[in-house]
C-alpha positions as CSV (number, residue, x, y, z in Angstrom):
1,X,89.8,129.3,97.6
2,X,89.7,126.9,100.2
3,X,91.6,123.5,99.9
4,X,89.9,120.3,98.9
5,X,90.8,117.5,101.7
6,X,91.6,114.1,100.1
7,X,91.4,111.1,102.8
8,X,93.5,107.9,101.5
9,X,95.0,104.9,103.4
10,X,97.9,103.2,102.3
11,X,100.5,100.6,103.9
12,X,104.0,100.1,104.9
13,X,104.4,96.3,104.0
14,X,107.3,93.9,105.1
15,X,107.9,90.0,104.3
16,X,109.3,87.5,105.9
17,X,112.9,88.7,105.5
18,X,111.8,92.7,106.7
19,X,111.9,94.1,103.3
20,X,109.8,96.9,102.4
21,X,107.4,96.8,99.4
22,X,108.1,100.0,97.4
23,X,106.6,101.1,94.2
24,X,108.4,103.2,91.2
25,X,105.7,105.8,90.2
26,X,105.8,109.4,88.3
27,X,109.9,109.6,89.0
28,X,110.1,108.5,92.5
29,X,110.0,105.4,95.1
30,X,106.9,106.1,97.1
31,X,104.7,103.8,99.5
32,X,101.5,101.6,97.7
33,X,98.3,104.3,98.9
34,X,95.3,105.8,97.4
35,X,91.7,107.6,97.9
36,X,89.2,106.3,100.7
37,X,85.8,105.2,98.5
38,X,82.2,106.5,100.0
39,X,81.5,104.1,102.9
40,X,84.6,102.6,103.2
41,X,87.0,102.1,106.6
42,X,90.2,103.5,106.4
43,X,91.8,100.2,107.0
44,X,89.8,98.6,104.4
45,X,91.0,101.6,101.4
46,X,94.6,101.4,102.8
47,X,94.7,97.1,102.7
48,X,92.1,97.2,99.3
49,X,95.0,100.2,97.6
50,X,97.8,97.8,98.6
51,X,96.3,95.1,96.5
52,X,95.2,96.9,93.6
53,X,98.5,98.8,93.4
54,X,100.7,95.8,93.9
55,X,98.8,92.4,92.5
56,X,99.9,91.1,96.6
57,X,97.5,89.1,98.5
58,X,97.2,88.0,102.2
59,X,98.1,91.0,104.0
60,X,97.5,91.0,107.7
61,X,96.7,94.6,109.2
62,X,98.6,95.7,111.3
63,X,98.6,99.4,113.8
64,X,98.3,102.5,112.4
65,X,101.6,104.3,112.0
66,X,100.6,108.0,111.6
67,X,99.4,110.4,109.2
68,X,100.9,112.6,106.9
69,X,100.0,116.0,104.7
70,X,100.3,116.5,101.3
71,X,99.6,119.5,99.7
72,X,99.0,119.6,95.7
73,X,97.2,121.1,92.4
74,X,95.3,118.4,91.1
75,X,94.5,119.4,87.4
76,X,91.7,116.8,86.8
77,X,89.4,119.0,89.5
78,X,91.1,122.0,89.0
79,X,91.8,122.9,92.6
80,X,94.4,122.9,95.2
81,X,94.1,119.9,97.5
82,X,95.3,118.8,101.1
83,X,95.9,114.8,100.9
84,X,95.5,113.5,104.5
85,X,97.5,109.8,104.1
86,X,96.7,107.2,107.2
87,X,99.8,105.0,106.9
88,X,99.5,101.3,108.7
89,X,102.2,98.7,109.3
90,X,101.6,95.7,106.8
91,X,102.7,92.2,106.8
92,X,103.0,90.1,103.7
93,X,104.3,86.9,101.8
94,X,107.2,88.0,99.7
95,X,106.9,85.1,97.6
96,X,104.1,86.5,95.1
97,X,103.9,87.8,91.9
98,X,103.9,91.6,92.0
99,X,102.0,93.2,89.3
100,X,102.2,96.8,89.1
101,X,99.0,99.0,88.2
102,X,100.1,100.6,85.3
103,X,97.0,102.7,84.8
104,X,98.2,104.5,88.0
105,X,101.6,105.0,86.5
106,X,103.7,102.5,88.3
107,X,106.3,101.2,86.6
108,X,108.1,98.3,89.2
109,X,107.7,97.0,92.4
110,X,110.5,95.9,94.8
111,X,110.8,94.3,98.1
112,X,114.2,96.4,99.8
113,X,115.6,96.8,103.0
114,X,119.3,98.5,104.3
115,X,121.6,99.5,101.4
116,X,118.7,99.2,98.8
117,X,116.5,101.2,100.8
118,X,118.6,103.5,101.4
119,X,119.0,104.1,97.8
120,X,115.6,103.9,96.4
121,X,114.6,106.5,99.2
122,X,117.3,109.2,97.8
123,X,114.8,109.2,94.9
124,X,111.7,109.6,97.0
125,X,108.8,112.2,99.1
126,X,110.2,113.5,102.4
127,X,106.4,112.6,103.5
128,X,107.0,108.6,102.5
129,X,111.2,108.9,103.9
130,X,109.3,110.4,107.2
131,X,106.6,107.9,107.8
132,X,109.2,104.9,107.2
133,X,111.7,106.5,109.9
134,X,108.0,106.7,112.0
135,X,107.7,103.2,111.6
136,X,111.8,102.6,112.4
137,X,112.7,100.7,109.4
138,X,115.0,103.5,108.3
């Protein structure tokens, strides 16, 4: 059976002091994403996922930083699936309330950079540890 392709956007974000925003779902640190809607721009889904997964506002797109593969089951359509994740740099005030969308199973939100980086990222996706080395913040 042939895989279902998945298109999503999501962002790397940084403040004003170069933390990263990360987000505690399912078990692991992973990077704010989700699924491109019908007739929307990639940048829009990855900037619009940002906001909805993290409560931030005021984000200024920036370049795309690459694209990565994951392959899974998904059980709600009953068929293997090839996610194809556009990942673009992100800047934004750290001084906001973060609210984390618990309907999508996150549990907490942090802004990190060197030594907690570092850990949060021993608990994370090679995909999301890759694109963050792409984007040289690790």
């Amino acid at each position: 059976m042939e895989k279902t392709k998945i298109i999503a956007g999501g962002g790397l974000v940084l403040n004003e002091a170069g933390e990263l925003l990360l987000i505690f779902r399912r078990g692991k640190w992973d990077l704010p994403k989700g699924k491109l809607d019908e007739g929307e721009s990639i940048e829009d889904c990855a900037v619009r996922e940002v906001m909805e997964e993290t409560g931030i506002t005021g984000i200024t797109l920036g370049k795309l930083i690459g694209i990565s593969y994951h392959e899974y089951f998904d059980t709600f359509i009953n068929r293997d699936v090839i996610k194809e994740t556009h990942w673009f740099a992100m800047q934004a005030s750290g001084a906001q309330n973060l609210v984390p969308q618990t309907e999508e199973d996150i549990l907490e939100i942090r802004w990190v950079k060197g030594e907690a980086l570092a850990d949060c990222l021993e608990n994370s996706y090679d995909t999301v540890i890759d694109i963050i080395k792409k984007a040289g913040l690790i």
